[in-house]
DOLUM-321219 format. One line per field, with one value per residue: x, y, z of N, C-alpha, C, O in turn; residue number from 0; residue in one letter. Coordinates in Angstrom, 1 decimal, decimal comma, padded with zeros to 4 digits. Example, Ala and Ser with C-alpha at 12.3 -4.5 7.8 and 13.67 -1.06 7.14 Angstrom:
BEGIN
n.c1 <- c(013,2  012,8)
n.c2 <- c(-005,7  -002,2)
n.c3 <- c(007,8  007,1)
ca.c1 <- c(012,3  013,7)
ca.c2 <- c(-004,5  -001,1)
ca.c3 <- c(007,8  007,1)
c.c1 <- c(013,2  012,9)
c.c2 <- c(-003,3  000,0)
c.c3 <- c(007,8  007,9)
o.c1 <- c(014,2  013,4)
o.c2 <- c(-003,3  001,1)
o.c3 <- c(008,5  008,0)
num <- c(0  1)
residu <- c(a  s)
***
This chain:
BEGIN
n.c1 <- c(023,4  019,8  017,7  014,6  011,6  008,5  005,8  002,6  -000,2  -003,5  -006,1  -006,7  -007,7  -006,0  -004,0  -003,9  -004,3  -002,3  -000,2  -001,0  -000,3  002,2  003,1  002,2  003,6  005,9  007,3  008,8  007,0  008,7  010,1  008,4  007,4  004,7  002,8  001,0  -001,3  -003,5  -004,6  -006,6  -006,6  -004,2  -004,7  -005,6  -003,9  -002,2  -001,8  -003,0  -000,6  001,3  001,8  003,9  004,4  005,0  006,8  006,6  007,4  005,7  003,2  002,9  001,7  002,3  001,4  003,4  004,5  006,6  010,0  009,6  008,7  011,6  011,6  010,5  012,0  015,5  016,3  015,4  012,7  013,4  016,0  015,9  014,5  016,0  015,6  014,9  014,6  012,4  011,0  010,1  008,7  006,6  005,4  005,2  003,1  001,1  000,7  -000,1  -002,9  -004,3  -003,8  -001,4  001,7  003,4  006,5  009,0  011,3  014,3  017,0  018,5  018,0  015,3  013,7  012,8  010,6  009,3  008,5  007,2  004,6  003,4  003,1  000,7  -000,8  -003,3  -004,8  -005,2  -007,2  -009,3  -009,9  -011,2  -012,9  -014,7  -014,4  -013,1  -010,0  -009,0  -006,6  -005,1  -005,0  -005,9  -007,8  -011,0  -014,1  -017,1  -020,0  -023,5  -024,9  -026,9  -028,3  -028,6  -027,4  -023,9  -022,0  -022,8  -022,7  -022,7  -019,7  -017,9  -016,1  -015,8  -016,1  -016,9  -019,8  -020,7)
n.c2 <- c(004,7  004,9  002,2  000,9  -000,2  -001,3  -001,4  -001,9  -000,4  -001,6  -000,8  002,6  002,8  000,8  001,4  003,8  002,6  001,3  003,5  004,8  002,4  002,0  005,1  004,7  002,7  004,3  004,8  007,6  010,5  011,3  009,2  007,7  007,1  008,1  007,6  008,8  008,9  010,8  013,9  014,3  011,5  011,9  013,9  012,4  011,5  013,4  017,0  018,9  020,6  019,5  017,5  017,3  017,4  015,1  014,1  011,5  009,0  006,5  007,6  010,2  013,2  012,9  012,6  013,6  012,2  013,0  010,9  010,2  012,6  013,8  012,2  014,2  016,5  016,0  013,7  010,2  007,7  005,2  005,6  006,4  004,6  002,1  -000,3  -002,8  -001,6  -002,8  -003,5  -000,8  -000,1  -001,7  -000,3  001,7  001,9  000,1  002,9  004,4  003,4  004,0  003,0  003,2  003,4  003,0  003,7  002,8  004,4  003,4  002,4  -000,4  -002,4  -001,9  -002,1  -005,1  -005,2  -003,1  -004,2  -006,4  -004,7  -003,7  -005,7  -006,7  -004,9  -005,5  -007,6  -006,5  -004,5  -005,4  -007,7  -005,6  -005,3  -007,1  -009,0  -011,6  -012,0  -013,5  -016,3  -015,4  -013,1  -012,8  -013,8  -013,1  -012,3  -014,4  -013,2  -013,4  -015,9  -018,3  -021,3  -023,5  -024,3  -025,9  -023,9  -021,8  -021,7  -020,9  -019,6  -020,9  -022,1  -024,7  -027,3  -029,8  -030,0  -029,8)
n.c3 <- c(005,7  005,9  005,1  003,6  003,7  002,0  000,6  -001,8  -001,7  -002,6  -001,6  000,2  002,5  003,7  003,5  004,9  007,6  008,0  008,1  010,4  012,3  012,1  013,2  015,9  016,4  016,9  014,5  013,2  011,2  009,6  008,9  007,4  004,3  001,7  -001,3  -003,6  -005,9  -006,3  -005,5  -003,2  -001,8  -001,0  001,1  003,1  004,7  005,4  005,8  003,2  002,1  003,1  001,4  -001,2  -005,4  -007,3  -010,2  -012,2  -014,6  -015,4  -014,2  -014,1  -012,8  -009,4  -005,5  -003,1  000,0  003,3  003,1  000,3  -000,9  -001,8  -004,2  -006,4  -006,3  -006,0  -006,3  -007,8  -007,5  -007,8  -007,1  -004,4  -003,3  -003,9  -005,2  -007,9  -011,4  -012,4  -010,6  -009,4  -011,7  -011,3  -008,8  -010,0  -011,6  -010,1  -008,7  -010,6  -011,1  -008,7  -006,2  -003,3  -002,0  000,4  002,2  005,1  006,2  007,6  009,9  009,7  011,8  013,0  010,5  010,1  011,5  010,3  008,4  009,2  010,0  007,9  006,1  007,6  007,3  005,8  007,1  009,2  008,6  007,5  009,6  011,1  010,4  010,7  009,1  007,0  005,8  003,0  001,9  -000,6  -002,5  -004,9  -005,4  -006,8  -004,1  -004,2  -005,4  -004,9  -005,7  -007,9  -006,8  -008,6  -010,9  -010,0  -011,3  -010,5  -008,1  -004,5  -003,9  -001,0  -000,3  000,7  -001,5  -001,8  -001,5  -003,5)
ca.c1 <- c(022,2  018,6  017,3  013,4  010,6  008,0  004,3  002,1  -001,9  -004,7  -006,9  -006,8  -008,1  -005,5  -002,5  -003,8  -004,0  -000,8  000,6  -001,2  000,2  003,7  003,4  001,8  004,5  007,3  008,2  008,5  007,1  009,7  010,5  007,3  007,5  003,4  002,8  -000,5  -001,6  -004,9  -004,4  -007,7  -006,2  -002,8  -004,7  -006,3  -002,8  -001,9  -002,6  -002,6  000,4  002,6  002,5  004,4  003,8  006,1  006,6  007,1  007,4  004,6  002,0  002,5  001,7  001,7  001,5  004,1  004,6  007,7  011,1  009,2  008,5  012,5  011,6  010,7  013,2  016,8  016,3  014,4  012,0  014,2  017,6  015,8  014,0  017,1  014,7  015,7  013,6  011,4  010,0  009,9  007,6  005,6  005,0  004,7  002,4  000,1  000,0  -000,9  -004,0  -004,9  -003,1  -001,0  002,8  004,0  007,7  009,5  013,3  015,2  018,2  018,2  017,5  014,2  013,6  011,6  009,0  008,6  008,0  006,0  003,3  003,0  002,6  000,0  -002,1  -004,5  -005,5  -006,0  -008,6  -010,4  -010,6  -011,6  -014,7  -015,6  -013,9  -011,9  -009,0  -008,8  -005,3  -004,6  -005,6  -005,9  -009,3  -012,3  -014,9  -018,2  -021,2  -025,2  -025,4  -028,2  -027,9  -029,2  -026,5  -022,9  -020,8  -022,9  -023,4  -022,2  -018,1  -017,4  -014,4  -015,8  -016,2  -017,4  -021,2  -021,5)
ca.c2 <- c(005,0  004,1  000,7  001,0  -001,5  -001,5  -002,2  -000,9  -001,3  -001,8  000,1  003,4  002,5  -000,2  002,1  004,8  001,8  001,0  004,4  004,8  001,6  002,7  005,8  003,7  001,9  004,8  005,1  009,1  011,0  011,9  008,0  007,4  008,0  008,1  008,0  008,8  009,9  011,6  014,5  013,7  010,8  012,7  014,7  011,6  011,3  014,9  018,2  019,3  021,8  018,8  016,8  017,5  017,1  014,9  013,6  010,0  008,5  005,8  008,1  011,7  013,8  012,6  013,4  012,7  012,8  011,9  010,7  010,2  013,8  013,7  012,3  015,1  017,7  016,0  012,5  009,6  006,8  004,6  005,9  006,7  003,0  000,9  -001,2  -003,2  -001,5  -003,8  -003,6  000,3  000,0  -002,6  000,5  003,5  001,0  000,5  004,0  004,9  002,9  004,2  002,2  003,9  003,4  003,6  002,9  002,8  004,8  003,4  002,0  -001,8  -002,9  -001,7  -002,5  -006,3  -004,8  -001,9  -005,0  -007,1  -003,7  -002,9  -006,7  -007,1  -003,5  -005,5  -008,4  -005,8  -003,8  -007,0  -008,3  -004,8  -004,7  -008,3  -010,0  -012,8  -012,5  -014,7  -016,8  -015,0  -011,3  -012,6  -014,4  -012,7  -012,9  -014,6  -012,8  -014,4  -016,8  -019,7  -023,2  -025,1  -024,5  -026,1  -023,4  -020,6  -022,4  -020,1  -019,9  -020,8  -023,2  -026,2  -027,4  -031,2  -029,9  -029,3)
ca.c3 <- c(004,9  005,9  004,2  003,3  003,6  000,6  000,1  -002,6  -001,1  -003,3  -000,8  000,7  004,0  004,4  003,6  006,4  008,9  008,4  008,4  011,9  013,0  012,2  013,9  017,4  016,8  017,3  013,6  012,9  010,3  008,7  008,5  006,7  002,8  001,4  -002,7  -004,3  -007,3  -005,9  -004,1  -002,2  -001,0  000,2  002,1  004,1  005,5  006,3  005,3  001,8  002,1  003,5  000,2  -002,6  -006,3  -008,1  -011,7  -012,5  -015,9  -015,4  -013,3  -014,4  -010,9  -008,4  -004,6  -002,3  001,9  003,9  002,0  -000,8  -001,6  -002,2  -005,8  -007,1  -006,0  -006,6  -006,5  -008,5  -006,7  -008,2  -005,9  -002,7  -002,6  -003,8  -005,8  -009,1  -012,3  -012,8  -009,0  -009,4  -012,6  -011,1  -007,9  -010,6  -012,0  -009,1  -008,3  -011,4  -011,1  -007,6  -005,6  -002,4  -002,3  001,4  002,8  005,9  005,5  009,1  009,9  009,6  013,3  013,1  009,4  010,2  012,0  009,7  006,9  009,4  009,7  006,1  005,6  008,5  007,8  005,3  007,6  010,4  008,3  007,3  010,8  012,2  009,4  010,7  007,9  006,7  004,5  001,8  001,8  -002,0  -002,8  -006,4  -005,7  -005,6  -003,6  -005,0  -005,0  -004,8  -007,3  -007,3  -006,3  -009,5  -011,2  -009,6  -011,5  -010,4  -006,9  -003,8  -003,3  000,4  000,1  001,0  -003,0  -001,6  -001,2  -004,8)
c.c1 <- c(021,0  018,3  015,1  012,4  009,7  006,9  003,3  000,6  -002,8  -005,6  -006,9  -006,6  -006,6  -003,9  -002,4  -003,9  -002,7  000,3  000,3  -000,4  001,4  004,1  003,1  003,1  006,2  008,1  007,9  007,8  007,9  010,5  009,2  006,9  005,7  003,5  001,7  -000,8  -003,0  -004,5  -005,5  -007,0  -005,0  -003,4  -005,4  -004,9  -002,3  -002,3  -002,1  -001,0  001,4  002,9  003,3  004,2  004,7  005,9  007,4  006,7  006,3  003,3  002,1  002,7  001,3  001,9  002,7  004,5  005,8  009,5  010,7  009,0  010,3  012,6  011,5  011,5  015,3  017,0  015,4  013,9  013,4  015,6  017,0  014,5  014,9  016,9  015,0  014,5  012,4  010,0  009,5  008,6  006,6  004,5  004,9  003,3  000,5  -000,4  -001,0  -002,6  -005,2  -004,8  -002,0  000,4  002,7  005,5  008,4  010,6  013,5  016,0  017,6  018,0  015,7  013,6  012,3  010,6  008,9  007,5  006,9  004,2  002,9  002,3  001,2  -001,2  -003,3  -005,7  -006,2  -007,4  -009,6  -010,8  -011,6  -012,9  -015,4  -015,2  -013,7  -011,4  -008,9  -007,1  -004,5  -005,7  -006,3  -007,4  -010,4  -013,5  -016,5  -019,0  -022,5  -024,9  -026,5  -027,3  -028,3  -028,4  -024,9  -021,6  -021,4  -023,5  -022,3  -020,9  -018,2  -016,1  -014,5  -016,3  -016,8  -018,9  -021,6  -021,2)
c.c2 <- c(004,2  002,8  001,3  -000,5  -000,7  -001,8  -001,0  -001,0  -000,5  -000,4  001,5  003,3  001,5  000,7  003,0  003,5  001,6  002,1  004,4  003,6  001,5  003,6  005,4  003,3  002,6  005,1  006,6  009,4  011,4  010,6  007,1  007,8  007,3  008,4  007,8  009,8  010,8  012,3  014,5  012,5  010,4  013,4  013,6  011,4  012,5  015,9  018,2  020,0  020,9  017,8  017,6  016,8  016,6  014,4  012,5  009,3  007,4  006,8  009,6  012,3  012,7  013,1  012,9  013,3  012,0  012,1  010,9  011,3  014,4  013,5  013,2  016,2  017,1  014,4  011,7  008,3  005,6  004,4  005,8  005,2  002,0  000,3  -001,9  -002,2  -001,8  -003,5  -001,9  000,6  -000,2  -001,1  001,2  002,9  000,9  001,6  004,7  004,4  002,7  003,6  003,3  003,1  003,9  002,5  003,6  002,9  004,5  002,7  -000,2  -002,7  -003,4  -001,8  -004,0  -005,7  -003,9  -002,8  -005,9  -006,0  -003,8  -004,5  -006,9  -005,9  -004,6  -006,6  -007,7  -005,4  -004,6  -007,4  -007,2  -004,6  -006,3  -009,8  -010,7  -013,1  -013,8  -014,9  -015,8  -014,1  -011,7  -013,5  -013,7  -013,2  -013,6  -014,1  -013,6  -014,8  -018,1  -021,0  -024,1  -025,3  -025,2  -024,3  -022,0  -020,6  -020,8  -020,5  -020,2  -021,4  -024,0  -026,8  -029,0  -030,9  -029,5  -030,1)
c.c3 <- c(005,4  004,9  004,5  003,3  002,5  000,7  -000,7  -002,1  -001,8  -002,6  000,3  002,2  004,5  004,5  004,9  007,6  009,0  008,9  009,9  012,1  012,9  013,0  015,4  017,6  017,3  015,9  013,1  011,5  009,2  008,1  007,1  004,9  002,4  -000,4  -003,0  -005,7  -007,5  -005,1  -003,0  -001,4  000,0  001,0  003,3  004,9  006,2  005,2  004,0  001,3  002,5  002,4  -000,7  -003,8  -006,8  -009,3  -012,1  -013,6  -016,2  -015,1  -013,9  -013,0  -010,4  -007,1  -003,6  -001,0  002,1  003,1  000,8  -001,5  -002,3  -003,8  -006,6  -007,0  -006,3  -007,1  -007,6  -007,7  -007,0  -007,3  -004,7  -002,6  -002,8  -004,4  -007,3  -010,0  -012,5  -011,5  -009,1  -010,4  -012,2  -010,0  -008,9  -011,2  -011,3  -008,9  -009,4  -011,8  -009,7  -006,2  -004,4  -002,1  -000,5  001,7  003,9  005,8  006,9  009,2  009,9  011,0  013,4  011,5  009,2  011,3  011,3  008,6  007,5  009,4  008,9  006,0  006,6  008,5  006,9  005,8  008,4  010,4  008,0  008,8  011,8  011,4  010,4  009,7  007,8  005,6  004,1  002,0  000,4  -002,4  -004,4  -006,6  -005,2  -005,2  -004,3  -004,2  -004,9  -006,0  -006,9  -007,1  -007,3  -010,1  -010,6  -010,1  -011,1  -009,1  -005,5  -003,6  -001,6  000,8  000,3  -000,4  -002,6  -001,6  -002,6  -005,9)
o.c1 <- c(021,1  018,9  014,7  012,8  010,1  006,9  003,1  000,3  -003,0  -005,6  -007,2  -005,6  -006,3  -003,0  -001,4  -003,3  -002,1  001,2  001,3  000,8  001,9  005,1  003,9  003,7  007,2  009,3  006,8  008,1  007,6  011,4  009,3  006,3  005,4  004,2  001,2  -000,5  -003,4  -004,0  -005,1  -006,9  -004,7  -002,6  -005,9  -005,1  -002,0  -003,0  -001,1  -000,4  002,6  004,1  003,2  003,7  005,6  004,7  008,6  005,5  006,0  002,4  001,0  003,5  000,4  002,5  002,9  004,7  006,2  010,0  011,2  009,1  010,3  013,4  012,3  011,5  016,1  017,7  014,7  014,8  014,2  016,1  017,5  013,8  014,9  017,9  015,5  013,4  011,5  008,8  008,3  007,7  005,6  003,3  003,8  002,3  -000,6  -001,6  -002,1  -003,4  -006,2  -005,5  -002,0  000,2  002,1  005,7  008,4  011,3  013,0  015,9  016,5  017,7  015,1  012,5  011,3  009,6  007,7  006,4  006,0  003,1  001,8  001,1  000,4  -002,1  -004,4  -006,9  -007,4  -008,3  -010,8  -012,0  -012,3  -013,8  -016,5  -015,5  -014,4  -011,7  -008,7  -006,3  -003,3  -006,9  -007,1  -007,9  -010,7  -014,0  -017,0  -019,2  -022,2  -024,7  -026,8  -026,1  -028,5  -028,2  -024,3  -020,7  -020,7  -024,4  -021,4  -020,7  -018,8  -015,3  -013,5  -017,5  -017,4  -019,4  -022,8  -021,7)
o.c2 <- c(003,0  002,7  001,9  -001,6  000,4  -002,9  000,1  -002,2  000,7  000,8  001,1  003,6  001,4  000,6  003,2  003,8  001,8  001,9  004,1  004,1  000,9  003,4  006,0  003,5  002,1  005,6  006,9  008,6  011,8  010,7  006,2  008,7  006,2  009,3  006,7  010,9  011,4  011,8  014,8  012,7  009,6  013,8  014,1  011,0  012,6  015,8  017,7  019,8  021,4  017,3  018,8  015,7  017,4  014,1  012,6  009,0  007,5  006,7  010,0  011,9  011,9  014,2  011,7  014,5  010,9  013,2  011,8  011,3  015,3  014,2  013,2  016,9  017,8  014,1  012,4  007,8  005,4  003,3  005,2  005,1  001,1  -000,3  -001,0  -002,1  -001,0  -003,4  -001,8  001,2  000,5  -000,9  001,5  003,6  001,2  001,7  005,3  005,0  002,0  003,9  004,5  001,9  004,9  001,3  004,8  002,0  005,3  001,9  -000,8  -003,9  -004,4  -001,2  -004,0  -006,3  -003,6  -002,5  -006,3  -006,4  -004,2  -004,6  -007,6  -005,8  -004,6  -006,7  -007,8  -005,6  -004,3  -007,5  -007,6  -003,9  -006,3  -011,0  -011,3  -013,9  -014,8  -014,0  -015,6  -014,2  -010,9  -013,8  -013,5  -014,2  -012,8  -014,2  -014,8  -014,2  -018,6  -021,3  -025,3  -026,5  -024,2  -023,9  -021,0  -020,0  -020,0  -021,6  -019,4  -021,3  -024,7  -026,6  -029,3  -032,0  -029,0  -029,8)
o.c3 <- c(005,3  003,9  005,5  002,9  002,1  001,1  -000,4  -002,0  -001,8  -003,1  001,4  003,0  005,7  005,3  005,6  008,7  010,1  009,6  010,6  012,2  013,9  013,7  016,2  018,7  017,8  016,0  012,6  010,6  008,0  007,3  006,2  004,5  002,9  -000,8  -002,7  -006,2  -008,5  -004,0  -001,9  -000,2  000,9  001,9  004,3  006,0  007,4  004,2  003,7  000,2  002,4  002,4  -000,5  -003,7  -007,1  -009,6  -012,4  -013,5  -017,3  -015,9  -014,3  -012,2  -010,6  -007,1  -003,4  -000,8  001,6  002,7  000,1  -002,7  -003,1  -004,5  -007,5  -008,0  -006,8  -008,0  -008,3  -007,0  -006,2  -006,9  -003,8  -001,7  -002,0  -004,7  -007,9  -009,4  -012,7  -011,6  -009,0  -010,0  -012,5  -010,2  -008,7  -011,1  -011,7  -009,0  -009,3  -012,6  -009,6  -005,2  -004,8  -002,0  -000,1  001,5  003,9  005,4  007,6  008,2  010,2  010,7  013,8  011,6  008,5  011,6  011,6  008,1  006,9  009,1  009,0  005,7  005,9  009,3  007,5  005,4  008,5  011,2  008,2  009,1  012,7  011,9  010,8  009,7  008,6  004,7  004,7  002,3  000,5  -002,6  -005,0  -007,7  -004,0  -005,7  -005,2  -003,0  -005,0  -007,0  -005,8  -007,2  -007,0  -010,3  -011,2  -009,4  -011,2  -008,8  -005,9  -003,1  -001,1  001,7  000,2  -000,2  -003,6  -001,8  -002,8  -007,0)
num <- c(0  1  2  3  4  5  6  7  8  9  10  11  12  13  14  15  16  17  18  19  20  21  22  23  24  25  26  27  28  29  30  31  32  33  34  35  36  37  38  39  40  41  42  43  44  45  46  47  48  49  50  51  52  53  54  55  56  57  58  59  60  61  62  63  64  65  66  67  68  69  70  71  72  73  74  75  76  77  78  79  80  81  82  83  84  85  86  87  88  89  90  91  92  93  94  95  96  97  98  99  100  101  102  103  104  105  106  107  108  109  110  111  112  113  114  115  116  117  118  119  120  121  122  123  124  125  126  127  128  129  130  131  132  133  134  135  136  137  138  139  140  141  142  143  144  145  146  147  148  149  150  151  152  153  154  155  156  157  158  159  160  161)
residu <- c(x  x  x  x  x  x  x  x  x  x  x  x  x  x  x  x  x  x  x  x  x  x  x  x  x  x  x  x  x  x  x  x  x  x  x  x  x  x  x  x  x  x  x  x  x  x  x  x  x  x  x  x  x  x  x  x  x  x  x  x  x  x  x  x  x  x  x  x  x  x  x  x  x  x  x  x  x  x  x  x  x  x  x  x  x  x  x  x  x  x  x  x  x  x  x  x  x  x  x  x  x  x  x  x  x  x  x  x  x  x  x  x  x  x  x  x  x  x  x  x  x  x  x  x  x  x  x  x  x  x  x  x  x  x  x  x  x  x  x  x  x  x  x  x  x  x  x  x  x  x  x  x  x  x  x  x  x  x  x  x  x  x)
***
């Protein structure tokens, strides 16, 4: 039985990088499971008519490409990712809040590169804007603030200049 890699991504853009960078990399379509709860943003992956609509107890519809469209016809996300409860919630979770659900179904060989992509699509899209990821997704970025204040002084990271 296939083994799956896993990543839920915040951003649209970073989930179609990754899917491209899967497929570059040799991993098929039909290896590629896609979960969204916008059908606008299933069709940024392929055509309309190749999602499917499924029904998941956190999210309601949603859309699904790949393995993934399996949930709704005999299976549940739950069996065809392997995943404890908890982890599954956490993904109906995400999606339900706009969030993009992609995973890689292939045999275990090829399994750590499926998980180093997924893990490596959000630096890419960052470096390809110009960017620079932050160490921790969970801080954001500061916007213009003045200089007379210290607490409303500009973030850069270097905290000794203030």
């Amino acid at each position: 039985m296939p083994k799956a890699a896993v990543k839920l991504f915040r951003e649209p853009q970073n989930a179609k990088k990754a899917a491209q960078e899967l497929k570059s990399k040799g991993f098929s379509a039909e290896e590629i499971g896609i979960l969204v709860r916008d059908k606008g943003k299933a069709a940024k992956f392929a055509s309309p008519k190749a999602s499917t609509e499924v029904m998941l107890p956190e999210v309601g519809a949603a859309f699904a490409l790949g393995p993934l469209a399996e949930a709704g016809k005999k299976a549940t996300l739950a069996s065809l990712l392997d995943l404890p409860e908890e982890t599954i919630r956490y993904y109906e979770f995400g999606i339900s809040v706009g969030g993009v659900l992609i995973s890689v179904h292939t045999d275990e060989a090829r399994l750590p590169q499926a998980q180093q992509i997924l893990r490596a699509a959000d630096v890419l899209v960052a470096a390809a804007r110009g960017e620079m990821r932050a160490t921790s997704p969970g801080f954001a970025a500061a916007g213009r603030m003045t200089e007379s204040d210290p607490i409303d002084a500009k973030m850069t990271g270097d905290f000794r200049r203030y």
